[in-house]
N, C-alpha and C positions, 0 to 999 in steps of 0.2 A: 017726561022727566025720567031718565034712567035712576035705575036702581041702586041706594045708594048702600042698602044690607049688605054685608058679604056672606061669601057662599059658605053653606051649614057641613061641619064634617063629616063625612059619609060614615056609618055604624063601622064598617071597619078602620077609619082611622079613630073614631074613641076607642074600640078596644084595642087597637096597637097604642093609644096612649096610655090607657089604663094598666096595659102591663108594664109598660117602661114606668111608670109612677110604681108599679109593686114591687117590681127588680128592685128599683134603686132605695124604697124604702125597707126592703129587709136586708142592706147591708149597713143600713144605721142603726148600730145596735147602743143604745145607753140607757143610763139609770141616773134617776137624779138626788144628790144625796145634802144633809143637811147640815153644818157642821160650827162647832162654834169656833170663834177665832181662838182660842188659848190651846187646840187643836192644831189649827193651820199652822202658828207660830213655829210650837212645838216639833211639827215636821219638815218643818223647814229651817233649819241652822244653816245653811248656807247656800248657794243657788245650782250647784252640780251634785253634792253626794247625798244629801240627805232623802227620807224618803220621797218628799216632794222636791222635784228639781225645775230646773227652768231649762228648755232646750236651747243648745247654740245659736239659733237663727234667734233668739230673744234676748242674750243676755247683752245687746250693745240696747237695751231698748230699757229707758228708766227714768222713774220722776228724778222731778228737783225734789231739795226740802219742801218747799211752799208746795207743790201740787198733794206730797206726802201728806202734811199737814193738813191737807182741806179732804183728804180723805178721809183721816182719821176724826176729824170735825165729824163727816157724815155715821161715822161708826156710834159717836159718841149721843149725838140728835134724833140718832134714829129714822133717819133718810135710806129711803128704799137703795139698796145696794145689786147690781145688773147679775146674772147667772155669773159663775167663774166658768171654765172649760180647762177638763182635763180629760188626759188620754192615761187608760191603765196599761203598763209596758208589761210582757209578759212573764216579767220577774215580780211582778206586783209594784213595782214604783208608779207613781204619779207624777204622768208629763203634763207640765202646766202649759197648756196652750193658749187662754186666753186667760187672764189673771195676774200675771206674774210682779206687775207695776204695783196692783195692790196688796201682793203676798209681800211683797219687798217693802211697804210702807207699812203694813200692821208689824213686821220683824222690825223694824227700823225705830219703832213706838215702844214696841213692849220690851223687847231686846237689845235695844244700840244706843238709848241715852237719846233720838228725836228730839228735838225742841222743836216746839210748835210755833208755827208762825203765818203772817199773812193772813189767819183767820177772818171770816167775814161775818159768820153768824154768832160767835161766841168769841170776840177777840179778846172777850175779860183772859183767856187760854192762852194767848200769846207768849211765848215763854216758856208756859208747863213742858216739862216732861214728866212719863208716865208714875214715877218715884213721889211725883209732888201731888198726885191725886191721893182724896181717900179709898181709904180701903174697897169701901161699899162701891163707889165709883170705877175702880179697878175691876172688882167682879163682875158688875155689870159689863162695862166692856169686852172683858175676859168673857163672856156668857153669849155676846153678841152673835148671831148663827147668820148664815150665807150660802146659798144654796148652790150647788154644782154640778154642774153635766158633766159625768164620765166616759168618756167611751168606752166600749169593750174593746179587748182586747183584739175580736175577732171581724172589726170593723174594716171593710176595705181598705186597702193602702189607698186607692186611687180617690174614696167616699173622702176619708180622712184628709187627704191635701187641700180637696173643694173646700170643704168646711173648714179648715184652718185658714185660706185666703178670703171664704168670706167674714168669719167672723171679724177678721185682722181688716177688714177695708175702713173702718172708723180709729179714728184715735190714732196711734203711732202704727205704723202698716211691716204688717213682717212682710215680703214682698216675696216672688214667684219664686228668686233664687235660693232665699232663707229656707221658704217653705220647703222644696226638694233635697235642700241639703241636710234640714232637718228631720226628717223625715224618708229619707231613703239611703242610707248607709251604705259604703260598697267603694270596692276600688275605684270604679270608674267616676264616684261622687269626689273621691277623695284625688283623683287625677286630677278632676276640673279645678277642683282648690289650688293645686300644686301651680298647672299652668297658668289660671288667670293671676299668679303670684308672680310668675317667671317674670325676668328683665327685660328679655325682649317683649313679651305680649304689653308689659305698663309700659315702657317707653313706648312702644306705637299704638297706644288706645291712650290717649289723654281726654282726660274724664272729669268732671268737676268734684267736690270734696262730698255732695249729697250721691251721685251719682257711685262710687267709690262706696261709700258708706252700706247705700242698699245692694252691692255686689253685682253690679250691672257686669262686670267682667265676667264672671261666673256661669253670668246667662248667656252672654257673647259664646263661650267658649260649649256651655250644654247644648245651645244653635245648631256651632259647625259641627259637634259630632252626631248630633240627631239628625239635620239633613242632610249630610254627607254619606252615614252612613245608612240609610234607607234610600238613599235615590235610586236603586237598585238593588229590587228584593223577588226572592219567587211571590210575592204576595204582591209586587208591585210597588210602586215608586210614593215613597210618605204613606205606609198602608195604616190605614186608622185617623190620619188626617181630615180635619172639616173645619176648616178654617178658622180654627181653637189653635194657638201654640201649647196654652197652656197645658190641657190633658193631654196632647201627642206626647209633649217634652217628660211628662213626669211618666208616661210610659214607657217611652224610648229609656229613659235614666233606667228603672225599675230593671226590666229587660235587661240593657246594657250590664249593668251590675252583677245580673245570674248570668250571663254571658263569660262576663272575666272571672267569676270566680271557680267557673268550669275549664278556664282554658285563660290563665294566668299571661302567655304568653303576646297576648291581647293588648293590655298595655302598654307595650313597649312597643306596639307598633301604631299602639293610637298617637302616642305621644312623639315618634318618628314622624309620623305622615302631618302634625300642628304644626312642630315644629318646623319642618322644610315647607308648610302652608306658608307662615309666616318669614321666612328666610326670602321666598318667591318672593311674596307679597311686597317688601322690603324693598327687592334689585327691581320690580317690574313696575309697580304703579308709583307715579309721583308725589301724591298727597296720602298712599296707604289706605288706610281705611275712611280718611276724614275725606269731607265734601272740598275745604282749602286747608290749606298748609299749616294757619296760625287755626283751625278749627280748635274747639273744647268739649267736643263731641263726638261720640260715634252712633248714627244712627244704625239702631238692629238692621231696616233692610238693606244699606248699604254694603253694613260687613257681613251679612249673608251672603247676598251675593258678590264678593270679589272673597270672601276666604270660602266658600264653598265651589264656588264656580273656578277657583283657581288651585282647589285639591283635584278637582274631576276632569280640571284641564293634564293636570303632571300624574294620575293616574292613567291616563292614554297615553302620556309623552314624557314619562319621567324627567328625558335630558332637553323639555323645553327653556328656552333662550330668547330672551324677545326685547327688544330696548323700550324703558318707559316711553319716549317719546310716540313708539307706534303706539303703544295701548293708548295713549292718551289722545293721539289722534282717530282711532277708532273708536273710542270710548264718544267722542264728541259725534262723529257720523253714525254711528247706532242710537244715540241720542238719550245715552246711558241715563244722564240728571234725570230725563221726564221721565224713566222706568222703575227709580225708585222713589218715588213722592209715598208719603204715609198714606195718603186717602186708601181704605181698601188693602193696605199692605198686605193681610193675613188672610187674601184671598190667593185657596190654592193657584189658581192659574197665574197669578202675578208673581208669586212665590216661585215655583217652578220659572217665570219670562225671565225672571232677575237673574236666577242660577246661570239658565241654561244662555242668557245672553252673555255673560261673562266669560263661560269655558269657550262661546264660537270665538268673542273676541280674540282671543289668547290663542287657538287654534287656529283662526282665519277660516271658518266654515260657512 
């Protein structure tokens, strides 16, 4: 009967594991602090200026009354209450990174007149706002403490992003896009906003209203210039790339961003080279980015590969010209559909087949 163990790590890969486990844990730096709600409240008058704020990639994200109300319940009974997450900005404000639902429902009680409702453990409550309790009752609430992870200031930018998509994968999800645009500022962040806003990119990306909402555009468009502009690097082609989009992208952003703020004139030629991406894309392929005409989707590996592979096709041939009908006929003899199926998408080599079969098309190579 063969061996069904598997084979034991050799001492040198536990210690290459064990230092990657100490790198990455001394760039998590925090402190966990304890604080009562009449605190929280207090610092937070409204969800951008005060000293506790709530970052843009969070502020479409919010109870109803009733979920409001079944928090405050828990405040009130004495039910265990989860860590909050904040990040300290190095002005000293407090970015509420996980949290922000229930800092907006203790202000919504103690501050904005709440009516309580829906309650399930204490519906005698139903009704109440916070004016109609006793006093003694008020305090106590007001007294009620919730503990929270700070980050420091000096915590990775890159540590910071992982930890803000994991903590976000339960409950209402700030997603890839939010997370980088909150969290990495910079012209080239504030580009991508501009274009995935542009009328040309929405009229050819039709998208559903969830879709729209978590900022899929955003990510479309962080995509084309992250693998566009590293498919040729002196460090080589997607350098840092492992079959993660996630952390390439948010380093590519990072980069890109001290890139243009050193050389301004940057800009204007990313947004040239999108633009005439998408102008191509328009006169040459029939269905654009979607799989058919009436589609209500764009899959990422599809518009990776026909807006990337069709910038590095008119970066070799600027004055390419080519009638839909041939791309569409060659599209079907290269046998495009079965090369971008999801299985495996974000594997480098399929990544790269997509790109690079899209610019031969268009080239005829």
């Amino acid at each position: 009967m063969p061996n069904s163990r598997s084979k034991a790590p050799t001492p040198d890969a536990l210690r290459t594991a064990e230092d990657a486990i100490a790198t990455v844990a001394k760039q998590v730096k925090f402190t966990i602090a304890e604080y009562p709600v009449s605190l929280y409240v207090n610092r937070f008058t409204d969800d951008e200026n005060d000293r506790y704020f709530v970052p843009e990639y969070q502020r479409k994200l919010a109870w109803n009354d009733e979920q409001k109300s079944q928090f405050i319940e828990s405040l009130l009974v004495g039910l265990p209450i989860p860590f909050m997450f904040f990040y300290q900005t190095a002005g000293g404000r407090m970015e509420i990174v996980d949290g922000s639902q229930r800092m907006r429902a203790m202000r919504a009680f103690l501050k904005e007149n709440l009516r309580l409702r829906e309650l399930t453990l204490i519906p005698e409550l139903n009704g109440f706002q916070f004016e109609h309790l006793p006093t003694d009752r008020k305090n106590k609430l007001e007294d009620v403490t919730i503990r929270t992870i700070i980050l420091d200031t000096e915590t990775d930018p890159s540590t910071r992003a992982e930890m803000f998509a994991r903590i976000n994968r339960t409950g209402t999800i700030a997603n890839e896009a939010e997370i980088r645009r909150g969290s990495i500022p910079g012209p080239v962040t504030e580009l991508i906003k501009e274009l995935a806003e542009s009328d040309q990119f929405v009229e050819m990306t039709p998208l559903t209203e969830k879709a729209i909402n978590q900022r899929e555009r955003e990510e479309l468009v962080t995509r084309f210039f992250a693998y566009t502009n590293t498919n040729e690097t002196e460090n080589g082609r997607f350098p840092g790339y492992r079959d993660r989009p996630k952390k390439f992208l948010y380093d590519y952003l990072k980069s890109a961003n001290q890139l243009a703020e050193a050389s301004p004139d940057s800009i204007r030629e990313m947004r040239q080279e999108f633009e005439q991406m998408l102008t191509f894309v328009q006169n040459t392929f029939e269905n654009r980015f979607q799989k058919s005409e009436r589609g209500r989707t764009i899959p990422r590996v599809r518009f990776e590969a026909i807006s990337v592979g069709s910038a590095l096709a008119l970066r070799e041939q600027p004055d390419l010209r080519i009638t839909p009908e041939e791309v569409a006929t060659r599209m079907v003899d290269a046998d495009f559909d079965r090369v971008v199926v999801s299985d495996g998408a974000n594997v480098r080599s399929k990544l790269e087949g997509r790109i690079d079969l899209i610019k031969s098309i268009l080239l005829a190579q």
